[in-house]
DOBA-397507 format. One line per field, with one value per residue (C-alpha): x, y, z; residue in one letter; residue number from 1. Coordinates in pm, 1 decimal. Last residue first. Example, Ala and Ser with C-alpha at 12.3 -4.5 7.8 and 13.67 -1.06 7.14 Angstrom:
east: (1367.0  1230.0) .
north: (-106.0  -450.0) .
up: (714.0  780.0) .
aa: (S  A) .
i: (2  1) .
END
This chain:
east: (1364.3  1243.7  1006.6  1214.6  1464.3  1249.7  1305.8  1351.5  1069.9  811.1  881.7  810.2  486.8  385.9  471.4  292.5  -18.8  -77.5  -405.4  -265.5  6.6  297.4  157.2  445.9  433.9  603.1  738.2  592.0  677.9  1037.0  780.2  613.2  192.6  46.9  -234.6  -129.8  197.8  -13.5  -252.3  63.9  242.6  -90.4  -34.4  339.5  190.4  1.8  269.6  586.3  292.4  206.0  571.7  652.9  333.2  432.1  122.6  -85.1  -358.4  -412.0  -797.8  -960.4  -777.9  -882.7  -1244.4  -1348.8  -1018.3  -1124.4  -1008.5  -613.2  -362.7  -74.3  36.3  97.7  274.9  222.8  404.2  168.6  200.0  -156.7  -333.0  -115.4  -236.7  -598.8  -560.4  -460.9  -755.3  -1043.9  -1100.3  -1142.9  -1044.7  -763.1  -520.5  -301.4  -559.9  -346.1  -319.1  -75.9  -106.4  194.4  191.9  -54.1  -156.3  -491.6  -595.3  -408.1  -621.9  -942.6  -799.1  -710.5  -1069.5  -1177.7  -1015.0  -1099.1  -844.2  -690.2  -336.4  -302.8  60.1  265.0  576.0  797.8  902.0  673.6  313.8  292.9  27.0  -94.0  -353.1  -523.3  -392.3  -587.6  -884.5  -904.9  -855.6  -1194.1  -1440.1  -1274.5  -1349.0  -1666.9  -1816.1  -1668.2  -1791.7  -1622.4  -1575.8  -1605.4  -1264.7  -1256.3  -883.1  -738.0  -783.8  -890.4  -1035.7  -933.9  -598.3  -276.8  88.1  386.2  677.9  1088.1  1040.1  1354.2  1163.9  1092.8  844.8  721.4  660.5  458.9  262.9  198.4  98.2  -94.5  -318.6  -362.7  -552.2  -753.5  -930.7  -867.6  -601.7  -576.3  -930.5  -719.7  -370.2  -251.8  -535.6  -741.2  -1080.3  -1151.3  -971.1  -766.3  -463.3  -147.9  152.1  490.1  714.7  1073.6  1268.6  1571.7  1902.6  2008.6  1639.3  1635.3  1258.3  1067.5  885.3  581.9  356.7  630.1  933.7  1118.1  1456.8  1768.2  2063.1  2321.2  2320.1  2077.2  1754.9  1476.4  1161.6  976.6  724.9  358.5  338.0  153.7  83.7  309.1  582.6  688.0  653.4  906.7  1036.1  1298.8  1245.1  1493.3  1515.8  1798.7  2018.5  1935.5  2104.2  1868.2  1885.1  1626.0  1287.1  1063.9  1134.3  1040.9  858.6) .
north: (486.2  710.6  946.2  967.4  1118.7  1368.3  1619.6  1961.0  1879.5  1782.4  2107.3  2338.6  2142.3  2198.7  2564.7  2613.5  2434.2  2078.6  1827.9  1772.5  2067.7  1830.8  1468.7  1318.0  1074.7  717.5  478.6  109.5  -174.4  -299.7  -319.4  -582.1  -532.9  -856.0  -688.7  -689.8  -560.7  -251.4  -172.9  -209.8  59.7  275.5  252.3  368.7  666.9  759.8  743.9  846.8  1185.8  1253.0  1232.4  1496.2  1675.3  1702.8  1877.6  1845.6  2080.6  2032.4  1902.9  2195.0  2188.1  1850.2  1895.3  1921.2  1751.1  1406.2  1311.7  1331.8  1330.2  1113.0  962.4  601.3  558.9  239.5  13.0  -282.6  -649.9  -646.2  -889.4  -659.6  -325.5  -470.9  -582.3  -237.8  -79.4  -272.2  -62.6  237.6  560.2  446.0  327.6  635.1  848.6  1011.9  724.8  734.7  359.7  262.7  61.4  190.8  -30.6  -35.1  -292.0  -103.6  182.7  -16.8  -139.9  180.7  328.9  43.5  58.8  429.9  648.3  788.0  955.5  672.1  626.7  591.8  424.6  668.3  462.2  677.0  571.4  272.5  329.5  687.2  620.9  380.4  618.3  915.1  744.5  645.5  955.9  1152.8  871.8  687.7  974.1  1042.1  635.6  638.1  919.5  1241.6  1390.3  1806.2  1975.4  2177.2  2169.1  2048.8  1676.2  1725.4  1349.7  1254.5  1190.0  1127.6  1058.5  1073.8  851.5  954.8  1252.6  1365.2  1616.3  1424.9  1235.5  1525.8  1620.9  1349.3  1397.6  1737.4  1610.9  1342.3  1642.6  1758.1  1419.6  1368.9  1710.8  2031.8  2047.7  2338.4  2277.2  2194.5  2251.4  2418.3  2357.4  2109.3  2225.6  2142.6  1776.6  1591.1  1653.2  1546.5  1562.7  1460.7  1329.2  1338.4  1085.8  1140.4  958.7  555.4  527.9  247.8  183.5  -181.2  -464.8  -488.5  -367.1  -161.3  -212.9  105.0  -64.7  70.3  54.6  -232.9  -276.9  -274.0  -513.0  -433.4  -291.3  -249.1  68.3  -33.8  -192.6  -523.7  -364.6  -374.3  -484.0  -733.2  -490.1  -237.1  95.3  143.4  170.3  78.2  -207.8  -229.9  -481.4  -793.5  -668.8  -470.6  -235.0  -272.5  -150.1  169.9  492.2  809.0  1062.2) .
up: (380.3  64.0  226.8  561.1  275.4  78.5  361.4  150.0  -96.3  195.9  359.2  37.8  -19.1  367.5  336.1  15.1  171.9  178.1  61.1  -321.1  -348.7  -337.4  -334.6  -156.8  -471.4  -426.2  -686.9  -701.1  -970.6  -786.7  -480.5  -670.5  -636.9  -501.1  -351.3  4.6  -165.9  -303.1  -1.9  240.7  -33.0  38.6  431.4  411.7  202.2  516.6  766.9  565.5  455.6  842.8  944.7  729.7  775.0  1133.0  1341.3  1004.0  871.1  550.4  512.0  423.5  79.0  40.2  -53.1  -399.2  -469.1  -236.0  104.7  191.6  -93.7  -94.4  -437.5  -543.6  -916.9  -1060.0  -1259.5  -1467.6  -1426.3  -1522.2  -1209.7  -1031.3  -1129.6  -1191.2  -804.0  -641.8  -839.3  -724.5  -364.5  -612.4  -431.8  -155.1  -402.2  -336.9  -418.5  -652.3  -913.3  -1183.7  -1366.5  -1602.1  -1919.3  -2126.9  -2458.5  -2505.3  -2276.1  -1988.3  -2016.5  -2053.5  -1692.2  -1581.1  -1648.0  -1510.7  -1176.7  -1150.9  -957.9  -1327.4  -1468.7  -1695.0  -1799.6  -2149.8  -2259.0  -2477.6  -2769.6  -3055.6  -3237.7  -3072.5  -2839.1  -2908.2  -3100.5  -2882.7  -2579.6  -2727.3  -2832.1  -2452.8  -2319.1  -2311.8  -2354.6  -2051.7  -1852.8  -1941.7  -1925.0  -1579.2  -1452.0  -1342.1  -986.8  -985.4  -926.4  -591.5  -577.5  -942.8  -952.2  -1299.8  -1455.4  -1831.4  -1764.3  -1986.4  -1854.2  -2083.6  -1986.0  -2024.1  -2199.0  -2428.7  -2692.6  -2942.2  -2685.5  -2561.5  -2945.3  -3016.7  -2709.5  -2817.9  -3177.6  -2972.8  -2797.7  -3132.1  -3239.6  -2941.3  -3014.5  -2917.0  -2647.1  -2419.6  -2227.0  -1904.2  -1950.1  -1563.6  -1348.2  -1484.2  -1583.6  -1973.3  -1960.8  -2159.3  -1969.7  -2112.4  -1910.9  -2014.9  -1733.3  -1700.8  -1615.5  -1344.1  -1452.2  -1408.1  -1331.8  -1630.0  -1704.5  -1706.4  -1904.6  -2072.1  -1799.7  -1591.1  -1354.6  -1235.9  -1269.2  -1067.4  -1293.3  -1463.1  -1849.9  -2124.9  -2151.6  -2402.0  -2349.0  -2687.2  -2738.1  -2862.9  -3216.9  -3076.8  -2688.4  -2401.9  -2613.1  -2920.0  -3249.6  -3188.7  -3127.3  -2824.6  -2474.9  -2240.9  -1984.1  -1691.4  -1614.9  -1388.0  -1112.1  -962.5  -685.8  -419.7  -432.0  -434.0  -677.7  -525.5  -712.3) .
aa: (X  X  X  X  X  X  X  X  X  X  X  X  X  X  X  X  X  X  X  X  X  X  X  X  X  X  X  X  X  X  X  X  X  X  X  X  X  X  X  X  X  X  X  X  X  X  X  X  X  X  X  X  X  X  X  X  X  X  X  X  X  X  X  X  X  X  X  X  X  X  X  X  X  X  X  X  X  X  X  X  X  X  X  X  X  X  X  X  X  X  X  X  X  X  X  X  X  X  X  X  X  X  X  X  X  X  X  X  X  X  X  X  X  X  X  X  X  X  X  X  X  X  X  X  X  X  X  X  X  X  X  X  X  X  X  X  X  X  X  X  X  X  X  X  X  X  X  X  X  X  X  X  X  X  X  X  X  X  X  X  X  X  X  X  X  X  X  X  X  X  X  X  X  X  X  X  X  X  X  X  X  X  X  X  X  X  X  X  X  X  X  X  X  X  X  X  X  X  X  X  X  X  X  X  X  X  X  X  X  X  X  X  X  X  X  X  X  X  X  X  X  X  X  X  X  X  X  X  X  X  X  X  X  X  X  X  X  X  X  X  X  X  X  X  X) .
i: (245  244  243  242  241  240  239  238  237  236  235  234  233  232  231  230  229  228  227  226  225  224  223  222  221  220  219  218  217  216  215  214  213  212  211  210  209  208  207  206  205  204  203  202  201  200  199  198  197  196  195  194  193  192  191  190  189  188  187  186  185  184  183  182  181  180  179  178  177  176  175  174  173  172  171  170  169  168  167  166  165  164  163  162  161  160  159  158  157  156  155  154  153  152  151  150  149  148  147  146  145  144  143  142  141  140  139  138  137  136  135  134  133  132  131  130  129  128  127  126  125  124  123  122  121  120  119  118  117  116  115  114  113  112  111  110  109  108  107  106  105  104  103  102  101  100  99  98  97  96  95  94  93  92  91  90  89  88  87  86  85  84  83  82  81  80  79  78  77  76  75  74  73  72  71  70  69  68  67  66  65  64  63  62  61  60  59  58  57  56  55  54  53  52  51  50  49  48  47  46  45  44  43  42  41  40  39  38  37  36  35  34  33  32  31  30  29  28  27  26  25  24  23  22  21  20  19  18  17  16  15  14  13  12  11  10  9  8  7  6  5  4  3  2  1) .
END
């Protein structure tokens, strides 16, 4: 993930327990010296060193944890330990984007990680994202406490999204995929998929500024896997650069 913006001066934000955050109880950002700032509902993350991300998939298809967690309450023991364990943001979804994954509803998804993020919220400092393409399942999301918005679609999905994001103050991570996961792995073919991804990702960062999104509040996802072979993955990794200018 590529972080968008300029380098701040303002200092950077850390989380640390408290009362005064994205939610009452939820983790407090607090100013620290000099880095790049990924800037998040509530406040914003030092990039000073990569962060690692803690998945949680609440889910019984995703590809690599679906059906692993029980309940809402053993998926937070994981969480729990993510958190002990030096993760920088956990991300929770309720929808697998795995290739050929069925769509979800609404009313599903939000039944299957919202207890999770209520409980969540608070309980340790690491700020938490909604892996989601549904503008109200990120807005629920944000309600609760979440503070980052993961959506692979790039802001294509849900024409709403973009402005929830804003209206929010929240981060947001923009991926590139091409058409939906029952579908996309018949849709990799690419003459330059370099080029192809700095083209298509530069027309989800126009959907975020259009709506008001900072850039300080945008990183970038080439989307390895999502729409691309092994080769394609493999290429994207090893010319990351065009990506970032």
């Amino acid at each position: 993930m590529t972080p968008r913006g300029s380098e701040a001066r303002r200092g950077a934000l850390t989380g640390t327990r408290g009362t005064d955050a994205v939610r009452g109880g939820g983790p407090t950002l607090r100013e620290a010296p000099g880095a790049t700032l990924w800037r998040v509902r509530g406040g914003a993350l030092p990039l000073t060193r990569p962060l690692v991300m803690g998945v949680i998939n609440l889910t019984p298809d995703s590809f690599s944890d679906g059906g692993r967690y029980r309940d809402a309450a053993h998926a937070l023991e994981v969480a729990e330990a993510m958190a002990a364990a030096g993760a920088g943001i956990i991300d929770v979804g309720g929808e697998s984007t795995r290739p050929g994954a069925r769509r979800v509803s609404t009313a599903e998804e939000l039944d299957r990680v919202l207890g999770f993020v209520e409980a969540a919220s608070g309980r340790f400092p690491t700020p938490l994202s909604i892996d989601t393409r549904k503008a109200d399942v990120a807005r629920a999301a944000f309600t609760a406490g979440v503070a980052v918005v993961n959506d692979v679609s790039g802001l294509a999905h849900d024409p709403g999204m973009a402005k929830v994001v804003a209206e929010v103050g929240a981060g947001v991570v923009l991926m590139h995929m091409r058409g939906e996961p029952v579908d996309m792995a018949d849709q990799a073919t690419y003459v330059d998929v370099v080029a192809a991804v700095v083209s298509e990702l530069g027309q989800a960062l126009a959907r975020a500024r259009d709506a008001g999104i900072a850039e300080e509040a945008i990183v970038l996802d080439p989307g390895i896997g999502f729409a691309k072979t092994t080769g394609h993955s493999l290429e994207l990794l090893a010319n990351l650069e065009p990506i970032r200018r």
